[in-house]
N, C-alpha and C positions, 0 to 999 in steps of 0.2 A: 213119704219115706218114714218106715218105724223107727224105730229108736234105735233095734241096737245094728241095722243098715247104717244108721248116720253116724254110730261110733264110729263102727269099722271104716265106712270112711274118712272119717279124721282122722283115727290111728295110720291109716293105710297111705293116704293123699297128705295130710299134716300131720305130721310127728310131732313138731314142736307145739301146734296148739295142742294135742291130745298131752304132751309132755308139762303145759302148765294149764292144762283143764281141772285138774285135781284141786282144790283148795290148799292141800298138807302141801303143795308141791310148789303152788302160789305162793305161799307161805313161807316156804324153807326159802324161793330166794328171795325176797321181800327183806326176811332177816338177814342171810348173809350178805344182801346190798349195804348194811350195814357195818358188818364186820365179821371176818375170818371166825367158825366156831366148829367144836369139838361135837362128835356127833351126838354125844350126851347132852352138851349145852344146846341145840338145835330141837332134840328132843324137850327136853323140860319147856324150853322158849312157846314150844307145840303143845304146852300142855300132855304130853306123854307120858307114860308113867316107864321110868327106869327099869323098877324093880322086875326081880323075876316074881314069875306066878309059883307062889307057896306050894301047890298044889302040883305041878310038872315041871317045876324048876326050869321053865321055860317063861322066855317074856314074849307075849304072843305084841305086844304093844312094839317092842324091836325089832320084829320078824317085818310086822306091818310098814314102821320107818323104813327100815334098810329096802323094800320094793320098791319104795317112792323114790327114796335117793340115786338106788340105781339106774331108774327111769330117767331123772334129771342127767347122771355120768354118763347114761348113754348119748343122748340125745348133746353131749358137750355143752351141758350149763351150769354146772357145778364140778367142781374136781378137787382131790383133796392133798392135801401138799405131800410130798415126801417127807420134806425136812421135818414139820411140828405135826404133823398128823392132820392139822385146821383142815376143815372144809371150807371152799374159798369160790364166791362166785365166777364166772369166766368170762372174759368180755363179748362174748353170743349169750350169755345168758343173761345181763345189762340188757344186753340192747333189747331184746325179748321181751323183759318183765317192763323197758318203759314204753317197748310199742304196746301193748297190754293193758298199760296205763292209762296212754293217751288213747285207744280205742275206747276203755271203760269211761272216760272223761267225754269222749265225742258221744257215746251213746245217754249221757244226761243230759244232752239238750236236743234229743229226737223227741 
């Protein structure tokens, strides 16, 4: 099977592994299994750069963030509050990142 055969089928058959197949996506909840944050602070945590780009007054680095996140709010593993704006993990997206875990933990002793 090629490669981008077996995306499609993961995006298409598994949502949720194609939704934390991404590293940036790993990552985001990894951090907010820690603690509720601001999508700025989630960024910076990511090593992301804030700023707009000098040159199109556009931050192409925010554009990239916000498709990943969406990806996560779709798929119900992240959501962000009304109340304080936080982005805050979802109890499907816990249980996700620690079956993930313990998969990543079962596959170091194959």
């Amino acid at each position: 099977m090629n490669k981008r055969v077996s995306e499609y089928f993961v995006k298409k058959r598994y949502p949720l592994l194609a939704a934390i197949q991404e590293p940036i996506r790993f990552d985001t909840l990894t951090l907010l299994s820690r603690k509720n944050m601001s999508y700025t602070e989630i960024m910076l945590d990511l090593g992301l750069d804030y700023d707009n780009d000098t040159i199109s007054g556009k931050n192409r680095q925010s554009g990239y963030f916000a498709f990943h996140i969406r990806i996560l709010k779709a798929q119900h593993l992240v959501e962000k509050s009304s109340r304080n704006g936080l982005y805050f993990i979802t109890v499907k997206g816990l249980n996700v990142l620690n079956g993930a875990k313990i998969i990543n933990e079962a596959e170091m002793f194959l």
